[in-house]
Backbone as JSON, one array per atom type, in Angstrom:
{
  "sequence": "XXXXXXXXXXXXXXXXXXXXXXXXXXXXXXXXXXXXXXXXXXXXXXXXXXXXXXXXXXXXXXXXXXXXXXXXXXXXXXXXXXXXXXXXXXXXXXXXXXXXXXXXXXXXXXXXXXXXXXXXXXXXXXXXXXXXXXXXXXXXXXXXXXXXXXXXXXXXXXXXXXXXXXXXXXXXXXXXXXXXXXXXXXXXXXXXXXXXXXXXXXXXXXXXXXXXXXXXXXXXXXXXXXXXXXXXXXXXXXXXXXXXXXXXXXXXXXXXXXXXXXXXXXXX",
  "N": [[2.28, -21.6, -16.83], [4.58, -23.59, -18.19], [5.37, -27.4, -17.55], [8.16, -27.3, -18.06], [9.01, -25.32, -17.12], [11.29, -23.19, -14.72], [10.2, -22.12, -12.87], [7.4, -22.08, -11.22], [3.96, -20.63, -10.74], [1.4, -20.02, -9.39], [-2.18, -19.08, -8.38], [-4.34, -18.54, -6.16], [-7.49, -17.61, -4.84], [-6.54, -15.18, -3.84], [-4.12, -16.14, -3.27], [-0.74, -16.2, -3.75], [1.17, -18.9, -5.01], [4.55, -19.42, -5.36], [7.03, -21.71, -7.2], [9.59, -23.47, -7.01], [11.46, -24.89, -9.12], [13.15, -27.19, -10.22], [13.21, -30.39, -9.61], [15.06, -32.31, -10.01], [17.82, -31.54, -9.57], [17.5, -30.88, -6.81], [16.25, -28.19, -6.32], [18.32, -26.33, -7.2], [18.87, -22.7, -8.04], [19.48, -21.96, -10.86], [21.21, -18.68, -12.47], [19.57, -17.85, -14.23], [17.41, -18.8, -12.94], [17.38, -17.28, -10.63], [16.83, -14.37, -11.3], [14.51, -14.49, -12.72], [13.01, -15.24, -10.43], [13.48, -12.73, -8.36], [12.08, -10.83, -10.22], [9.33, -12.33, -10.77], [9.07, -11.93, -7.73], [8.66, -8.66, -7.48], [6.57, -8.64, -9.15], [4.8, -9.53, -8.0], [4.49, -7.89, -5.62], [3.0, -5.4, -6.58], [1.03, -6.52, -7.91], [-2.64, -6.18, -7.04], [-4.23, -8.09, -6.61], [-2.9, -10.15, -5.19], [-2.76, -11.11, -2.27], [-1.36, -12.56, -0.36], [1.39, -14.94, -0.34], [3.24, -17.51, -1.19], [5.94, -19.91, -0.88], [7.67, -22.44, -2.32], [8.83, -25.59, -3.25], [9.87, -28.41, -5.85], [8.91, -31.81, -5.94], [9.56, -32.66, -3.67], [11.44, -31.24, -1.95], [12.69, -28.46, -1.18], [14.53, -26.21, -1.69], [17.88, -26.41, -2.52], [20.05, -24.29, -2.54], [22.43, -21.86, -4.5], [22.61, -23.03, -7.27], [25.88, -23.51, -7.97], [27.07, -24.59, -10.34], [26.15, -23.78, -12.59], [26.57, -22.06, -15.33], [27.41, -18.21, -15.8], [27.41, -15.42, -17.6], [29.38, -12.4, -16.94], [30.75, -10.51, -14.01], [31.21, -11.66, -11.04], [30.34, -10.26, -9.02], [28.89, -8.27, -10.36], [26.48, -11.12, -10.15], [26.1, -11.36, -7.61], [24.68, -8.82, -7.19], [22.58, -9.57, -8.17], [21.46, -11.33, -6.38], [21.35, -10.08, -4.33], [19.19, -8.18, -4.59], [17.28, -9.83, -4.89], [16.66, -10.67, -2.6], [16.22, -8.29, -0.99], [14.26, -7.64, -2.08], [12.13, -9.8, -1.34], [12.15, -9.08, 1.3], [11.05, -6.71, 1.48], [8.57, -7.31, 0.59], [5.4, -5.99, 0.41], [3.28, -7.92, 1.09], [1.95, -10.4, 3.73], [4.45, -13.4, 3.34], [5.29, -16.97, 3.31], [7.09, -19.6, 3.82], [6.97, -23.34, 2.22], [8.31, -26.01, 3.58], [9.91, -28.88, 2.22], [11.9, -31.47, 2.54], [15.19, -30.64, 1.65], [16.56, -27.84, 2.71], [18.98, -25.45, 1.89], [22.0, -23.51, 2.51], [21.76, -20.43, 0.57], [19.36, -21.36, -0.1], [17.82, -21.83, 2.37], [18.25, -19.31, 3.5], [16.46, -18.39, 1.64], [14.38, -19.33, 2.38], [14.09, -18.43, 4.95], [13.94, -15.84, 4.98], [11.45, -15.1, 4.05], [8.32, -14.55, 5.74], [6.88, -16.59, 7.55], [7.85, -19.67, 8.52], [7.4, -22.56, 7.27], [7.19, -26.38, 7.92], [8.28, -29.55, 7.47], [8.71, -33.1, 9.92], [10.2, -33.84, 8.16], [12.16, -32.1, 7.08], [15.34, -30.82, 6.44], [18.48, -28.55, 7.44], [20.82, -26.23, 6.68], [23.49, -24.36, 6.66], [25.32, -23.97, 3.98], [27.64, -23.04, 3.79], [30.54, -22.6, 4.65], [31.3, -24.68, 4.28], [31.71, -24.99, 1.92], [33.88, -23.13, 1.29], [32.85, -20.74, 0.94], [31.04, -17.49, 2.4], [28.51, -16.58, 4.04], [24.75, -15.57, 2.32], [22.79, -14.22, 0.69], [20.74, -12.62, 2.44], [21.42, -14.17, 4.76], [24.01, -13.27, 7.05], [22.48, -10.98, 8.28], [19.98, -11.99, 8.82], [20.05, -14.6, 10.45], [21.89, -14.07, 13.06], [19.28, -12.34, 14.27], [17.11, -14.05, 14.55], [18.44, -16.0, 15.97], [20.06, -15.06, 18.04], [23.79, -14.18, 18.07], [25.62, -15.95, 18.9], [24.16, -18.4, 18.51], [24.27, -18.09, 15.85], [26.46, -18.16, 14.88], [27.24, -20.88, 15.31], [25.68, -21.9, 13.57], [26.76, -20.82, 11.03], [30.04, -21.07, 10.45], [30.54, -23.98, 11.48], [28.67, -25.16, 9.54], [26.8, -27.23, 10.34], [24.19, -29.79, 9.44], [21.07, -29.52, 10.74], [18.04, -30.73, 11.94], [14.63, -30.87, 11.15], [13.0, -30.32, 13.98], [15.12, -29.29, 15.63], [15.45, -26.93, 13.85], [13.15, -25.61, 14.73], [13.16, -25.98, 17.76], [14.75, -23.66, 17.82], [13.81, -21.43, 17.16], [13.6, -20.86, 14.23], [11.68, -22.41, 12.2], [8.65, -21.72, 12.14], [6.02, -23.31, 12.23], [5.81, -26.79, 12.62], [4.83, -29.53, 10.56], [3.12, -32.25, 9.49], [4.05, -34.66, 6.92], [1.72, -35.21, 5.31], [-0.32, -33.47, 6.2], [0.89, -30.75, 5.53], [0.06, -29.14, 3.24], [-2.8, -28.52, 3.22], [-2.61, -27.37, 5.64], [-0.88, -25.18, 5.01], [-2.6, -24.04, 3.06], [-4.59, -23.79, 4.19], [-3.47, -21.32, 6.34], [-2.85, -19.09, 4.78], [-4.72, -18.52, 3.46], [-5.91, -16.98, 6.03], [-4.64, -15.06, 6.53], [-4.44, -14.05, 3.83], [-7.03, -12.91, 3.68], [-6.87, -10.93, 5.58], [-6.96, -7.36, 6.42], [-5.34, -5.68, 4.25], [-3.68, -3.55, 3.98], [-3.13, -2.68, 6.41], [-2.04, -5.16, 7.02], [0.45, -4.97, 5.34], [1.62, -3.1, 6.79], [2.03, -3.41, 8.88], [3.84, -5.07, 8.83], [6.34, -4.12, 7.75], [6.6, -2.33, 9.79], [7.33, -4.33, 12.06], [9.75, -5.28, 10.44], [11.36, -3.06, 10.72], [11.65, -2.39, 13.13], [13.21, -3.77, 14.57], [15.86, -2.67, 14.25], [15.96, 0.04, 15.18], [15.06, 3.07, 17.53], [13.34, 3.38, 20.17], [11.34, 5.56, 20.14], [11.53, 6.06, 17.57], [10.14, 3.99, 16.85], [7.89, 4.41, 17.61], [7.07, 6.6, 16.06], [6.85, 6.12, 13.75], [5.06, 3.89, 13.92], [2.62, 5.39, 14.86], [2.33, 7.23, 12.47], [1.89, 5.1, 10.46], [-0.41, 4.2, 11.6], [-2.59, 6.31, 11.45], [-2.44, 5.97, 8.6], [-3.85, 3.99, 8.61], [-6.53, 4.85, 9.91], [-7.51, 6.38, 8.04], [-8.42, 4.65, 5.86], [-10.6, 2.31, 4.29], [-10.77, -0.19, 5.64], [-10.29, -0.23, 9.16], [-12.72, 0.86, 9.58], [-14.41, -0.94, 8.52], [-14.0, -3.15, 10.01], [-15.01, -2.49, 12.85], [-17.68, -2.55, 12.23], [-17.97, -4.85, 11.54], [-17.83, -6.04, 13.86], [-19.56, -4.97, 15.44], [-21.94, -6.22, 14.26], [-21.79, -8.83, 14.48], [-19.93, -10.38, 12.54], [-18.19, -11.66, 10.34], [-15.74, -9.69, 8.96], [-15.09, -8.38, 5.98], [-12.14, -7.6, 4.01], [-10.62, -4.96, 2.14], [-8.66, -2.97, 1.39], [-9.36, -0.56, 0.77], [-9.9, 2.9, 0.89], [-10.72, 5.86, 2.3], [-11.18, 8.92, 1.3], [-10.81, 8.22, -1.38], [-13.81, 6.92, -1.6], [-15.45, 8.55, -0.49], [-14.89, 11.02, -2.65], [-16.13, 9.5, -5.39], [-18.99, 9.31, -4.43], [-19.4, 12.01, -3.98], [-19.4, 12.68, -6.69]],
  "CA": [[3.61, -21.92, -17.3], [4.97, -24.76, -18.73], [6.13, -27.91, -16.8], [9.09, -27.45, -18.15], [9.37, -23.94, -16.33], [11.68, -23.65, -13.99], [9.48, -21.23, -11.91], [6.08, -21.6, -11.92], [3.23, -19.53, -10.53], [-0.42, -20.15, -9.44], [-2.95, -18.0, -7.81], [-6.18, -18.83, -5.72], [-8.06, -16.79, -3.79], [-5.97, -14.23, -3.27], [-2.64, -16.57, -2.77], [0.33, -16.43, -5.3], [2.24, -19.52, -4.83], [6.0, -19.56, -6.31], [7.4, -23.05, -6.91], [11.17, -23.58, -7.55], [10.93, -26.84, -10.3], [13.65, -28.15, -10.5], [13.22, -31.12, -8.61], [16.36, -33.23, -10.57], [18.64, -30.86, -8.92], [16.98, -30.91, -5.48], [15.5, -27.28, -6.84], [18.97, -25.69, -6.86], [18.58, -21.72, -8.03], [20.75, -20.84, -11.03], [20.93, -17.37, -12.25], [18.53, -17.46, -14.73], [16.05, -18.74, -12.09], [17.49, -15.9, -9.59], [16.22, -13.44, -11.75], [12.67, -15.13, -12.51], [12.33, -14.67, -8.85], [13.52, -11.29, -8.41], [10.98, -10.8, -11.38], [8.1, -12.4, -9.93], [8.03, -11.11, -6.6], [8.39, -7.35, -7.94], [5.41, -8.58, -10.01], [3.68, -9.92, -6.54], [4.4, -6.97, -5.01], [2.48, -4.32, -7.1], [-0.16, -6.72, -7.93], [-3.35, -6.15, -6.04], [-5.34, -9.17, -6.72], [-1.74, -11.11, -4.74], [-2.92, -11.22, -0.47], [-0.52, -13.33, 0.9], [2.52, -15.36, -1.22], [3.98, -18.81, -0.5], [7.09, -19.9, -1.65], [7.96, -24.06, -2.39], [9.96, -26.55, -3.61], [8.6, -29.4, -6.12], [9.44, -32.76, -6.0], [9.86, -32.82, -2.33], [12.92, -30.51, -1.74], [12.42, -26.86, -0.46], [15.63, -25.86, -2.62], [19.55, -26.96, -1.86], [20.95, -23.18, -2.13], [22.48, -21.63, -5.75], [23.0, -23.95, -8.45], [27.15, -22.98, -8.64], [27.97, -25.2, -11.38], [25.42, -23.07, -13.77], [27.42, -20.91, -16.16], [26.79, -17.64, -16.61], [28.11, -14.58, -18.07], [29.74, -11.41, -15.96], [31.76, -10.74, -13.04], [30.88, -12.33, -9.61], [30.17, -8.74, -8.28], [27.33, -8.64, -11.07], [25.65, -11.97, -9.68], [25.95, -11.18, -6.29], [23.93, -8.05, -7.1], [21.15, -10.29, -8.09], [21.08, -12.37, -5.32], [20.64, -9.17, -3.11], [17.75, -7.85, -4.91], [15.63, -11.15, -4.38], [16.53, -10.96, -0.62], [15.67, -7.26, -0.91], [12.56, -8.02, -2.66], [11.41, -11.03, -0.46], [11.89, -8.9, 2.62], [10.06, -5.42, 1.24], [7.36, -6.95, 0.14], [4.48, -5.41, 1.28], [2.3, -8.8, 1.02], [3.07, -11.67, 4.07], [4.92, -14.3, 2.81], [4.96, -18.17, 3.75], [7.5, -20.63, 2.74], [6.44, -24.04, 2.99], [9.45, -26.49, 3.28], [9.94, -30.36, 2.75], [12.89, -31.68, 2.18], [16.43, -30.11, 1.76], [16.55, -26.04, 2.59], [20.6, -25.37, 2.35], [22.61, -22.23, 1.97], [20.88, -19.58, -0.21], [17.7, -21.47, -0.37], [17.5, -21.83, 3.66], [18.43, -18.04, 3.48], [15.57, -17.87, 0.72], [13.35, -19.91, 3.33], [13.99, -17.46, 6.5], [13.48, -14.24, 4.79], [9.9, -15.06, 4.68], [7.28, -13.8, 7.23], [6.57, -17.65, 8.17], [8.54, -20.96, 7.7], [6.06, -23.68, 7.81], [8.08, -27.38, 7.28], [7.45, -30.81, 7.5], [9.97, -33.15, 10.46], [11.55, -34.29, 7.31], [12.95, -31.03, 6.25], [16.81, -30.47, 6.98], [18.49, -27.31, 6.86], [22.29, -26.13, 6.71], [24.09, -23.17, 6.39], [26.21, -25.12, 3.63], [28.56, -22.07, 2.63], [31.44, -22.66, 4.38], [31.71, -26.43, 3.79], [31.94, -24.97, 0.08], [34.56, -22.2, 0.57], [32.19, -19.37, 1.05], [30.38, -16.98, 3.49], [26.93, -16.11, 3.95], [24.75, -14.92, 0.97], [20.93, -13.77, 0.59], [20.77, -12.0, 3.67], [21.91, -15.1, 6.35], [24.74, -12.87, 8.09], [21.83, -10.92, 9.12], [18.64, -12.93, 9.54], [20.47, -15.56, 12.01], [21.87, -13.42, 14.37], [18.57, -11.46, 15.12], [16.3, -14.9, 15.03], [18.93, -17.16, 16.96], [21.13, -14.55, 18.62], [24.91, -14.29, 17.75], [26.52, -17.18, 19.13], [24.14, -19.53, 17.45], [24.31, -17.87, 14.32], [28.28, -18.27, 14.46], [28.03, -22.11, 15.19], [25.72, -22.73, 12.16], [27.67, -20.59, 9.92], [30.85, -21.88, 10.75], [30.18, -25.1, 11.62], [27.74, -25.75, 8.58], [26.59, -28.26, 10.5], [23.11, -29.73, 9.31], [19.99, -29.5, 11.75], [16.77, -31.18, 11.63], [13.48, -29.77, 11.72], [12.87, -30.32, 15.44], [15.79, -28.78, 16.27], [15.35, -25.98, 13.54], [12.14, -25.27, 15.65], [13.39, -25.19, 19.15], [15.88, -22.52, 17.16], [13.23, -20.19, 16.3], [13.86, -20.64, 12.81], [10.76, -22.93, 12.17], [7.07, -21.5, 12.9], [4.81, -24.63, 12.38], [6.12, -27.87, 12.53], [3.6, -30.02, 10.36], [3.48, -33.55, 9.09], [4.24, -34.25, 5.63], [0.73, -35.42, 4.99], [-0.92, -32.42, 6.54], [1.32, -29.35, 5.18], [-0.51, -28.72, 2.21], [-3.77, -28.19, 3.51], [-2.41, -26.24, 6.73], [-0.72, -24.01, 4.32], [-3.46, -23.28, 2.31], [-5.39, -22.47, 5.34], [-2.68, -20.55, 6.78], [-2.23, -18.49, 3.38], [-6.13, -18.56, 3.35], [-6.15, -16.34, 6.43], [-3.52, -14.05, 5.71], [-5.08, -13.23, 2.35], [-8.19, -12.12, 4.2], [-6.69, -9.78, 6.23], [-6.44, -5.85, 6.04], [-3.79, -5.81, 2.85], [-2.94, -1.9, 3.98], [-2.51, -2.55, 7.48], [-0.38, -5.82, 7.33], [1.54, -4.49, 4.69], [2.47, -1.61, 7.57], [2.83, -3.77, 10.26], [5.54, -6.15, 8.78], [7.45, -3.06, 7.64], [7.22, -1.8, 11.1], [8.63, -4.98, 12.54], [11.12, -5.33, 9.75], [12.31, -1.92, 10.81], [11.52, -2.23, 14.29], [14.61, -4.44, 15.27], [16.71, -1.5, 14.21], [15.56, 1.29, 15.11], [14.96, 3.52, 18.94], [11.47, 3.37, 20.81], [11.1, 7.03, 19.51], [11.48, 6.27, 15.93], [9.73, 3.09, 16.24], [6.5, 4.78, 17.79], [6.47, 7.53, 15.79], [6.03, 5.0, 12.55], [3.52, 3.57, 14.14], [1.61, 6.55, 14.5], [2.45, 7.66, 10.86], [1.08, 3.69, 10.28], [-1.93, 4.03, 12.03], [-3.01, 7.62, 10.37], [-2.77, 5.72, 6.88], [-5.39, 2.91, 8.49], [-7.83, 5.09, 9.91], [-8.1, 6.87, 6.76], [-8.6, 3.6, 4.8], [-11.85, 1.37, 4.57], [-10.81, -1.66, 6.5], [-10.67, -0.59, 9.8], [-14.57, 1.23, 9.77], [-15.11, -2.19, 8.49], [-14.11, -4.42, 11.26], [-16.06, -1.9, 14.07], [-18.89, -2.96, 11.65], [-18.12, -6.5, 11.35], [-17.23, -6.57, 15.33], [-20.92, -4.62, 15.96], [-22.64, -6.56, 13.84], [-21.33, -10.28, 14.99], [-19.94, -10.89, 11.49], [-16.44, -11.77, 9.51], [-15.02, -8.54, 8.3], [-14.57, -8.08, 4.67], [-11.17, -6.43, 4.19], [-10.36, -4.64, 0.51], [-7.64, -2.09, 1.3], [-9.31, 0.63, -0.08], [-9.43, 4.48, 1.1], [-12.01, 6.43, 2.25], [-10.95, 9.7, 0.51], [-11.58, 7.96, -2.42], [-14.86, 6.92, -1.49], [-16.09, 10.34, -0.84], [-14.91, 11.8, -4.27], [-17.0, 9.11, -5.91], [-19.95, 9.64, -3.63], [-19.85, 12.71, -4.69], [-19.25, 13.37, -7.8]],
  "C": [[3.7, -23.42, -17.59], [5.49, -25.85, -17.49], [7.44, -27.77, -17.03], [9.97, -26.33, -17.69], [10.45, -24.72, -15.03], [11.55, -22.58, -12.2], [8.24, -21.56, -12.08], [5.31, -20.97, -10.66], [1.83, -20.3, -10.69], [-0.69, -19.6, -8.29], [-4.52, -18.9, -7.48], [-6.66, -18.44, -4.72], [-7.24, -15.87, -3.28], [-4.37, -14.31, -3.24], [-2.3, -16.73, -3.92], [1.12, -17.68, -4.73], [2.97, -19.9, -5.81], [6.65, -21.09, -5.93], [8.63, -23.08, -7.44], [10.99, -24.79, -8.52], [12.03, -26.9, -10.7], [14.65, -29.54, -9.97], [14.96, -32.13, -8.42], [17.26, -32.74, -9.54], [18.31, -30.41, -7.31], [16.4, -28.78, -5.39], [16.8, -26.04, -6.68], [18.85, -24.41, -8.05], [19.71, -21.71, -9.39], [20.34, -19.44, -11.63], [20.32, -16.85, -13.11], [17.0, -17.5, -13.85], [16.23, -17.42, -10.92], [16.79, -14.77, -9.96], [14.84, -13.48, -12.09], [12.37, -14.8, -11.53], [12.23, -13.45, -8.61], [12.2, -10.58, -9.08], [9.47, -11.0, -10.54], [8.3, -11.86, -8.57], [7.98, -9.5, -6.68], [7.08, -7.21, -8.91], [4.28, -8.61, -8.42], [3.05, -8.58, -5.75], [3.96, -5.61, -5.46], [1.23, -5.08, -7.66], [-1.4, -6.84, -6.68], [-4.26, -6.83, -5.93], [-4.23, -10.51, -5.11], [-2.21, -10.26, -3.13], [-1.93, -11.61, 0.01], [0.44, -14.35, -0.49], [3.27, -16.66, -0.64], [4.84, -18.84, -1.79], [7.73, -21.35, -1.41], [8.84, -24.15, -3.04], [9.14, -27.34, -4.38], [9.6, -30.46, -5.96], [10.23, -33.37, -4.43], [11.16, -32.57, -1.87], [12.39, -28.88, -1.41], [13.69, -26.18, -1.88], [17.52, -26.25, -1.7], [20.37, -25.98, -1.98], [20.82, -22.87, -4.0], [23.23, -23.05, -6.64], [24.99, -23.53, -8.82], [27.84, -24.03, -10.06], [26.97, -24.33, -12.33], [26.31, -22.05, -13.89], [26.69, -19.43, -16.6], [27.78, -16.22, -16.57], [28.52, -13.1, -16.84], [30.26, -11.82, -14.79], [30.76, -11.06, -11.84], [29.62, -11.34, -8.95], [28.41, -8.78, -8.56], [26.58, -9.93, -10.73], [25.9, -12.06, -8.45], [25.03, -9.87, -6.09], [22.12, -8.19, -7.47], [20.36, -10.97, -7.54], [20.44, -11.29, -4.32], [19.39, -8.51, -3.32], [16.64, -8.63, -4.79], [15.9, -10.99, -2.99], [16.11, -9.43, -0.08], [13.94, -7.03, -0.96], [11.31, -9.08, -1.59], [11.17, -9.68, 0.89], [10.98, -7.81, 2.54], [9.02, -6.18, 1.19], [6.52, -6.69, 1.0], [2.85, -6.39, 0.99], [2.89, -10.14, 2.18], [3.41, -12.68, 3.3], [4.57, -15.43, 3.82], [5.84, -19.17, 3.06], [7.22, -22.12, 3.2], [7.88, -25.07, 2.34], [9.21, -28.21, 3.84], [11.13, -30.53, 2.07], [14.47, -31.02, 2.8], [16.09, -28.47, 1.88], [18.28, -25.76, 2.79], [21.23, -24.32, 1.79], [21.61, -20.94, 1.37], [19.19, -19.8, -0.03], [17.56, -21.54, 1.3], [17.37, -20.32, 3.54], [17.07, -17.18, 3.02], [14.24, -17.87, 1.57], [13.17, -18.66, 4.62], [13.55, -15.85, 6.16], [11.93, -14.31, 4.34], [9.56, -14.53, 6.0], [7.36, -15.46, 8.38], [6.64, -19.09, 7.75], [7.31, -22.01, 8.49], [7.15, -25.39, 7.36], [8.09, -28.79, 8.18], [8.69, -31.49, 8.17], [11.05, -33.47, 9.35], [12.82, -33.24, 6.75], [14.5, -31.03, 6.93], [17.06, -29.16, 6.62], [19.41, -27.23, 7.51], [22.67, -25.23, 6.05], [25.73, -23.24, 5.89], [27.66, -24.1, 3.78], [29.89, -22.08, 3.06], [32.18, -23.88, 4.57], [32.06, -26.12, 2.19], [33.25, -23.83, 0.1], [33.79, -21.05, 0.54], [31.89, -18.59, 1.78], [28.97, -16.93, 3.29], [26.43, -15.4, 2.54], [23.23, -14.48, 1.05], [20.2, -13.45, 2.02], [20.58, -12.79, 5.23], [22.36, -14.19, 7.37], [23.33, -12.04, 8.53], [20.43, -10.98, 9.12], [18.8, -13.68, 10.79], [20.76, -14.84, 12.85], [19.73, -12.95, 15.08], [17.11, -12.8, 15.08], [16.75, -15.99, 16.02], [19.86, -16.52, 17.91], [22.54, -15.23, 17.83], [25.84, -15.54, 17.98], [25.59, -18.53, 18.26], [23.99, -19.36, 16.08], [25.94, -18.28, 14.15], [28.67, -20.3, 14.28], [27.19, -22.53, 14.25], [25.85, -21.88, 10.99], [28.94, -21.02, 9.87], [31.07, -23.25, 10.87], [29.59, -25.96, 9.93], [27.01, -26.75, 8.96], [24.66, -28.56, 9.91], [22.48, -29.95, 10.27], [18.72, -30.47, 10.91], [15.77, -30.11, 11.75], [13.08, -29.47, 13.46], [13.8, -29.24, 15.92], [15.77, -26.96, 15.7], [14.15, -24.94, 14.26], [12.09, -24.96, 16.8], [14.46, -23.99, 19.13], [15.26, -21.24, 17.04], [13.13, -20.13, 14.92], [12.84, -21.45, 11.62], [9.39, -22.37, 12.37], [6.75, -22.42, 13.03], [5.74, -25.47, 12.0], [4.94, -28.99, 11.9], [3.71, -31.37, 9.54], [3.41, -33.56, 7.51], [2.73, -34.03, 4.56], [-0.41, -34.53, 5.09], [-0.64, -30.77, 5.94], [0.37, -28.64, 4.32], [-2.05, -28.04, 2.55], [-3.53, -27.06, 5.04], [-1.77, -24.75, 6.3], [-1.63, -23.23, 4.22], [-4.64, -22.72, 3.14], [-4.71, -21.13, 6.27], [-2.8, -19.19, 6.0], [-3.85, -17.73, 3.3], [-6.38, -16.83, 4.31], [-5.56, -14.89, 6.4], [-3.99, -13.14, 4.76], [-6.4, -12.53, 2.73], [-7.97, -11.24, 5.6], [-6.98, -8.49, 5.56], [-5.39, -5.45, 4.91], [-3.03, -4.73, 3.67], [-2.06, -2.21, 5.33], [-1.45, -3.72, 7.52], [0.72, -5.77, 6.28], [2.59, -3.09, 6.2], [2.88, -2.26, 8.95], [4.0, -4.89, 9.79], [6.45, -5.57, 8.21], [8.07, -2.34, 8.8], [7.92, -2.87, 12.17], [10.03, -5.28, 11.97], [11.86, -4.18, 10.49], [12.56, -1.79, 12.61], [12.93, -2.78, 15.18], [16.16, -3.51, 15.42], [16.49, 0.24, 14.58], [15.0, 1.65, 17.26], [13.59, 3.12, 19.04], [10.81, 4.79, 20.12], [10.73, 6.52, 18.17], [10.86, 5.23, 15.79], [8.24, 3.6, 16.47], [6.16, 6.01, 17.35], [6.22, 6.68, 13.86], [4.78, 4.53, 12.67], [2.47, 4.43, 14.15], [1.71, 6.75, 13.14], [1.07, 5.92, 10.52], [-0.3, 3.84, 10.49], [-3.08, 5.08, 11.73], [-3.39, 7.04, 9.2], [-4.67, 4.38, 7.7], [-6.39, 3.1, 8.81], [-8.7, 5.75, 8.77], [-8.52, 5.86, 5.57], [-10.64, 2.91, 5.07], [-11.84, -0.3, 5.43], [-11.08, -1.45, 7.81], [-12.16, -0.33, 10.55], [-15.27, -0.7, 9.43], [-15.13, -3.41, 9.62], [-14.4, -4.17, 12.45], [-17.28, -2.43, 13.65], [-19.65, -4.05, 12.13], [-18.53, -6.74, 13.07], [-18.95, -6.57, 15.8], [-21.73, -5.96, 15.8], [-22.79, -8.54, 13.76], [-21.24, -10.9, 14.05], [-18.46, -10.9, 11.02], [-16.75, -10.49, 9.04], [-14.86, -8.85, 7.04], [-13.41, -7.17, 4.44], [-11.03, -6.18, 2.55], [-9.15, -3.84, 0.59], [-7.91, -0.97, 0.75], [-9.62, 2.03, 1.17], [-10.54, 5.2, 1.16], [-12.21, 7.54, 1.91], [-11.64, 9.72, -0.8], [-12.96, 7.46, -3.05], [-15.94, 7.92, -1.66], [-15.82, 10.83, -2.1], [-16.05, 10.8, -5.31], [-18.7, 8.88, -5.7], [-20.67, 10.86, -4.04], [-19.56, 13.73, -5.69], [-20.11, 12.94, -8.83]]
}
């Protein structure tokens, strides 16, 4: 893509990383870029070359929420139905995610930041749950991400409140994984992202559906997923491969493929 994109997209080794660009505006979202996103990660998420997915900021900003002064056509209703499909999309996918954050993360784009698998972010980053310093409520699935990563009462005092946090503090919050210096992120990412992408695809596609679902759901219904889960991975080729690897005192090669389909080409 062009620099003059206001999405762009690169791939290596396995990793897709999505970059918000547009730094001028501290990389604020409007609703042509909402839908680019939406877009690409429904692309991410059916491509099978895409392991693992990070998700930035350029110009040293994470993103500052939706762009509301961008004009655009239809009722509210209709761009609030686009916002929920990227926070739909982010959370299905069935590839981990990784957002890596410097700078500003505020409203929407914090929102955009937490519905990742794993916030990675540098002490400079800030982050504020602007929406009702603006007149708003929650939007890209805040009301419920915060509760079930900070419990209820501190989800109420930084939605209410709006108050901004630091990274430190976003970290003793839960709402942080790695805390990493500005100078270091980039390379801890890309090893982060690195390992990720050389996992099992099948199986951690099934285990971050079964914790997504797991928070809602009985002990019954959560361990009879898992079984269902763990049926699809003995029938696959990854985990014969990592009894192999384990035997044979060697890294695992994971592919995601199916040992069904092995046999029919075996022999046919």
């Amino acid at each position: 893509m062009t620099e003059d994109a206001v999405l762009l997209t690169a791939d290596a080794d396995g990793v897709r990383t999505i970059t918000l660009n547009r730094p001028h505006r501290k990389n604020a979202i409007t609703w042509e870029m909402w839908a680019q996103l939406r877009d690409a990660l429904r692309v991410a998420a059916h491509d099978r070359t895409v392991r693992a997915l990070v998700i930035t900021g350029a110009g040293g900003a994470f993103c500052s929420g939706a762009d509301v002064s961008s004009i655009a056509d239809g009722h509210p209703a209709h761009k609030m139905r686009l916002l929920t499909e990227v926070a739909l999309e982010l959370h299905e996918l069935p590839k981990p995610t990784i957002a890596k954050v410097t700078g500003v993360a505020v409203g929407a784009g914090w929102n955009l930041a937490l519905g990742c698998d794993l916030v990675v972010a540098t002490p400079q980053a800030r982050f504020c749950q602007i929406f009702a310093a603006r007149g708003l409520s929650l939007d890209l699935g805040g009301s419920w991400l915060l509760p079930k990563l900070v419990g209820l009462q501190q989800a109420k005092r930084l939605a209410l409140l709006a108050e901004m946090i630091d990274a430190e503090q976003a970290r003793e919050m839960n709402l942080v994984t790695y805390l990493v210096s500005g100078g270091e992120i980039d390379a801890f990412v890309d090893d982060l992202a690195a390992r990720l992408a050389a996992g099992p695809p099948i199986a951690l596609a099934q285990t971050k559906a079964l914790l997504n679902e797991g928070a809602d759901r009985s002990l019954r219904d959560a361990l009879a997923g898992e079984a269902r889960a763990q049926g699809v991975n003995f029938a696959g080729t990854d985990a014969p491969e990592a009894f192999s690897a384990f035997a044979d005192k060697r890294d695992a090669q994971f592919t995601g493929g199916w040992l069904p389909a092995e046999r029919e080409t075996t022999h046919a």
